[in-house]
N, C-alpha and C positions, 0 to 999 in steps of 0.2 A: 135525769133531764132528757124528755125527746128531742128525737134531732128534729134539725131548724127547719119550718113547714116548704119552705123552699131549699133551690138546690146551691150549691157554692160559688157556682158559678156565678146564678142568676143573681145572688146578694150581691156579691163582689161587682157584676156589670151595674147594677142600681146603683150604689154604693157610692161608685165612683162618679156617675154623672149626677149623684145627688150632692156630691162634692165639689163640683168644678160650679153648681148653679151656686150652691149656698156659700160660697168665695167670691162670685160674680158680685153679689148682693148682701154681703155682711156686711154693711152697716146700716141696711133695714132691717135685716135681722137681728141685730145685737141687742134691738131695744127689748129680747124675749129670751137674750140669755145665749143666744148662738154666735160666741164671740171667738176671735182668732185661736186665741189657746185654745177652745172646745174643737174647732175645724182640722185643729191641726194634729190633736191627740184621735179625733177621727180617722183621721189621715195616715193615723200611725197606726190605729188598730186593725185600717185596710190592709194594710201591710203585713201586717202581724197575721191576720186569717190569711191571706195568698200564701204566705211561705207556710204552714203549718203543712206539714204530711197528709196525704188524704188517705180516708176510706182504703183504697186498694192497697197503697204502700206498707198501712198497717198490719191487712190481712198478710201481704207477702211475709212481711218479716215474723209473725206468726207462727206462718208455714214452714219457715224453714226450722223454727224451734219442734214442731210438729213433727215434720222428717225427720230431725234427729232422733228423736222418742221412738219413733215408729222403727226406726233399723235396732235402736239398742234392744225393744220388743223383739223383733224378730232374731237376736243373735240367740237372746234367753229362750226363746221355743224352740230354736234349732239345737240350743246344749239339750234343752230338756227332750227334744225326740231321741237325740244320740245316746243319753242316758237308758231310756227307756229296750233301746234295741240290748245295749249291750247286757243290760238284765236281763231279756230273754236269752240272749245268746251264750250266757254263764249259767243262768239258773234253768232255762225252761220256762216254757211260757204256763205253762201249772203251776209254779212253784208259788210260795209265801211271796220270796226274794220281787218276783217279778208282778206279783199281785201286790205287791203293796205300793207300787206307782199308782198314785191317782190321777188315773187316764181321765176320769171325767171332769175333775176339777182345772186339769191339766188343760184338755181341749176348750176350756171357757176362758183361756187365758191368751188365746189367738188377736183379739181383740184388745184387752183390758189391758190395761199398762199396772192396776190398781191389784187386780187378780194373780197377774204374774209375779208380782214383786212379794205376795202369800204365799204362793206354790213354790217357786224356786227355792223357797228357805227349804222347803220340804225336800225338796229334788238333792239339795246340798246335802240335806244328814244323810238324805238315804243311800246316796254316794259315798260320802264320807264312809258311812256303815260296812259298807260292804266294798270299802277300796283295795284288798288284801287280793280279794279275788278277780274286781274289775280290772285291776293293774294291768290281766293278764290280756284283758279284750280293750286295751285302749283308751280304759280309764284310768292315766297315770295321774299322777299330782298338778303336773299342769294343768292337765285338764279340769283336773278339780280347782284349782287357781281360776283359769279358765272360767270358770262358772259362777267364782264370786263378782270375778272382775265383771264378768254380764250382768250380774245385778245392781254393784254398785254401780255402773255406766246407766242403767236405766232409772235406778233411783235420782242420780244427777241430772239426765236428761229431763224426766217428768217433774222434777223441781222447779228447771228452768223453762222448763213450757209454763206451770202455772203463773211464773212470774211474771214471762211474756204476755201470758194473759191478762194479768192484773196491767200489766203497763197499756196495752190497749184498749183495754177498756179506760183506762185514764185519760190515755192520747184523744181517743172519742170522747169524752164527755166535755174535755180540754176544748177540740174542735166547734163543740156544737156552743160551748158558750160561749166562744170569741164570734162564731158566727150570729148566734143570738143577737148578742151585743150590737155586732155592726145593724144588723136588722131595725133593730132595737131603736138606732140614732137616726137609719134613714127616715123614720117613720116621725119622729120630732121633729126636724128640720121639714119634712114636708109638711107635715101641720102648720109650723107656726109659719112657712110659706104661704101659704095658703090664709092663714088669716092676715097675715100682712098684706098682701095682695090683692085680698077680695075683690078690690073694685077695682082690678088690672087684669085685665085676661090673658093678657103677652105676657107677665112675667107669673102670674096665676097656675099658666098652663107646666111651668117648669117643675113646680113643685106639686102638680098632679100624681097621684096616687099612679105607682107603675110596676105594681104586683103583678104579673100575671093572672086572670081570674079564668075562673073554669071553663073549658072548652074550646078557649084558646090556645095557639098555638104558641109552643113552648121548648127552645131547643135547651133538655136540661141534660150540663156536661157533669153529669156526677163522677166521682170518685169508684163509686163502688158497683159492685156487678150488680147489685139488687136493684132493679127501680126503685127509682125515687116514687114517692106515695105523690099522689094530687095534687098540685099548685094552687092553692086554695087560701086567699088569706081570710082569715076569721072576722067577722063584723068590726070588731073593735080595733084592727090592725088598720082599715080602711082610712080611720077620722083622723 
C-alpha cells in the first residue's frame, strides 16, 4: 500500500475539524448514514493514527538493531585479520599455511554481514587446523572460542535485524492504513455535507473540500527525513 498522498499531520489537522463540524450538524447528516456511533468510532480512529509511532521512531529503532549487526561484523573482521597475521608470523608469508587464508574473499566481507558469516566458517577450520602451532603466536583455545562466539553473535544480530525489518515495514503499512482510513472518512462526511447543504453557503462552506492543492502553501510536519512527495489530491478525492 502507498503511503497516504498527504502528510500526518495534515490528515490529523483536517480530520479533526471535519469532526468538530460533522458533530455540530449530525442530525442533518444522519439522514446519509453519518450517525453518532460512526462520529465517534471516527473519533477513535483519530486517535488511534496520532498515537501510532511515526516514520522517524521506526527508522530509529531499526538503527539501533543495525549497529548492533554492524559491531558484531566488525569483531569477526578484526578475529579474522588477527588470524591472518598470526599465520604469517608462524608460517611465512610463502608458505601453503599462510596462502590458504582467503584474503580476497575475506576483504569482501568488510561490508556483508551475509559474506562474513561464509568466510568465518573457513577462518574457524583453518585455525582449528593449525592450532598446535598457532597456540604459540596467540592463538590459544580461547581465542579460538573467541571466534565462534563472533560468529554466533552476528549470526544472532543479523537475525534480529531482519526481524526488525520485517516489523517495520508492518508498523509502516500499519500507519498508512489507519491513515488512509481517516482520509478515507474525511472525504464522506464532506461529501454528504456538501450535498446536504447545497443551498446553504454558511454551513456548505464547512464542509468544503480542504486538501491542500498544488502550489499552495503547505506546512507538512512529517515524520520522516525524506520529503513528503506533492499534496495533491487526485480528481476523485475532491467530490
Amino acid at each position: 500500500m502507498n503511503r497516504p498522498r498527504f502528510s500526518g499531520a495534515t490528515i490529523l489537522s483536517i480530520a479533526k475539524t471535519t469532526l468538530i463540524n460533522a458533530r455540530m450538524h449530525e442530525a442533518e447528516l444522519n439522514q446519509y448514514g453519518i450517525t453518532a456511533a460512526m462520529l465517534n468510532q471516527f473519533d477513535t480512529d483519530i486517535q488511534a493514527a496520532e498515537a501510532m509511532p511515526g516514520e522517524l521512531q521506526n527508522r530509529l529503532n531499526l538503527r539501533i538493531y543495525t549497529q548492533d549487526k554492524d559491531v558484531a561484523l566488525d569483531n569477526c573482521y578484526l578475529w579474522g585479520r588477527q588470524l591472518r597475521v598470526r599465520l604469517e608470523t608462524a608460517f611465512g608469508r610463502t608458505s601453503p599455511e599462510f596462502q590458504s587464508f582467503p584474503l580476497r574473499q575475506f576483504r569482501n566481507t568488510i561490508s556483508s554481514e551475509k559474506n562474513m558469516m561464509y568466510v568465518l566458517e573457513t577462518l574457524l577450520l583453518l585455525a582449528d587446523t593449525h592450532k598446535e602451532i598457532l597456540a604459540n603466536f596467540g592463538q590459544t583455545d580461547a581465542v579460538l572460542v573467541q571466534g565462534a562466539q563472533c560468529l554466533a553473535d552476528l549470526r544472532a544480530k543479523d537475525a534480529a535485524q531482519e526481524v526488525q525489518k520485517d516489523e517495520k515495514r508492518k508498523a509502516t503499512l500499519e500507519r498508512h492504513q489507519k491513515f488512509q482510513g481517516v482520509y478515507d472518512t474525511v472525504n464522506k462526511i464532506n461529501r454528504v455535507g456538501r450535498l446536504v447543504f447545497a443551498g446553504d453557503a454558511t454551513n456548505l462552506a464547512l464542509f468544503a473540500t480542504k486538501w491542500p492543492r498544488s502550489g499552495s502553501p503547505v506546512t507538512v510536519v512529517e515524520e520522516s527525513a525524506v520529503p513528503a512527495p506533492e499534496e495533491q489530491p487526485l480528481p476523485e478525492e475532491e467530490g
